[in-house]
N, C-alpha and C positions, 0 to 999 in steps of 0.2 A: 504494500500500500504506500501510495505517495506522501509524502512526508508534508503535512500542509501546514502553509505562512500562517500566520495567528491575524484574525480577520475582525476588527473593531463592527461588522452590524454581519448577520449569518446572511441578508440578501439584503444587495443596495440598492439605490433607482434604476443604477445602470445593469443592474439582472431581472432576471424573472423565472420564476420557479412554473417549470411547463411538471403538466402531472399525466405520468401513463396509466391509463385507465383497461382493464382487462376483461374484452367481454367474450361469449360466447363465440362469436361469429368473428373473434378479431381485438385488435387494439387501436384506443383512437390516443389524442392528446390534447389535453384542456391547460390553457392557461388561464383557467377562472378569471376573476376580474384582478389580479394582483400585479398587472403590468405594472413598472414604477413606484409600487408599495414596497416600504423598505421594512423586514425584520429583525427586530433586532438580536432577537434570541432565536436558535431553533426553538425553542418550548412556543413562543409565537406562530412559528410558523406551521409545527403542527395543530396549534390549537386553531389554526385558520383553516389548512386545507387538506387536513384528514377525510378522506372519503374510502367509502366501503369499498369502492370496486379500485381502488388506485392497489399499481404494480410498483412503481416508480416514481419517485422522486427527482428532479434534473434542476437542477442551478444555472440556470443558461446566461450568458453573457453578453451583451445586445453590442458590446463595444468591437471582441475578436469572435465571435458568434462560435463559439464554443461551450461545450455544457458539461459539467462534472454531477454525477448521481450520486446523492446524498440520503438516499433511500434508507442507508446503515443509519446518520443520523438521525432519521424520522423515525424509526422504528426503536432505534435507542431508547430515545425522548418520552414516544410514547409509551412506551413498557416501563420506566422510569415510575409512573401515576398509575400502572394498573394493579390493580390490589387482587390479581385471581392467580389461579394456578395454571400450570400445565392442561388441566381436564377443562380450562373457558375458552380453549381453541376457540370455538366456534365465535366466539365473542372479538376476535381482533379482526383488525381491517386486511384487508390481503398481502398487503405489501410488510406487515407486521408478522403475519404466521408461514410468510416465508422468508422471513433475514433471517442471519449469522445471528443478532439481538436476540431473535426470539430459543434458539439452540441455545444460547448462550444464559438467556434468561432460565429455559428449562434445567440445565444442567443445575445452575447454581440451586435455584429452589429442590432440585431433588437432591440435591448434597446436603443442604441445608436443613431438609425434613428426613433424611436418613432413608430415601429411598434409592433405587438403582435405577441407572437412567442411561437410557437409549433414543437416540434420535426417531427410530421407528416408534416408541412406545406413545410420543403424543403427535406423532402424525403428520411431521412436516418431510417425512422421506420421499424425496421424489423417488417418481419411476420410471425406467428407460426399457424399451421392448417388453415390457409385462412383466419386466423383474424389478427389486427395490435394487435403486444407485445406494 
């Protein structure tokens, strides 16, 4: 992972967080209305554009049109304020119950509560030809 500058606002005028949305039939991408609206925190910026069907996270850059996915940070963030366990899968927004955060969240809670823990046991294993990756 790229070793990132320390950033005085998490998104400035000059970005705009474009969001991948994951449906059925495909993927589209919404820049909600946050053109030019500046973040200061991520904890803001999830608490603005968490939505249920979002994959993706991107910090886009309106100046070298360039975009770095910050998806880990959103998922951090918001797993940060959820007060459930492993078993309230069904309760996170998509882009949350599948990051590295939410693995990561699981291990520590099942370390934590003295149980054994397996990335299959709550559910975020993907699957590649009909077998678990």
């Amino acid at each position: 992972m790229a070793k990132e500058m320390h950033r005085s606002q998490f998104c400035n005028a000059r970005e705009t967080i474009l969001v991948k949305l994951g449906w059925a039939d495909g993927f589209t991408f919404d820049e909600t209305d946050n053109h030019g609206k500046v973040f200061e925190t991520v904890s803001d910026a999830v608490t603005y554009l968490t939505m249920d069907h979002a994959v993706e996270y991107l910090r886009f850059d309106l100046d070298t049109l360039t975009a770095e996915n910050v998806t880990e940070e959103f998922a951090t963030e918001w797993l940060r304020k959820f007060e459930g366990s492993p078993e309230d899968e069904d309760l996170l927004p998509t882009y949350v119950r599948t990051s590295e955060a939410w693995d990561a969240f699981c291990e520590d809670y099942t370390i934590r509560n003295g149980m054994a823990f397996t990335q299959r046991s709550h559910g975020t294993h993907r699957v590649s030809g009909g077998r678990v990756a």
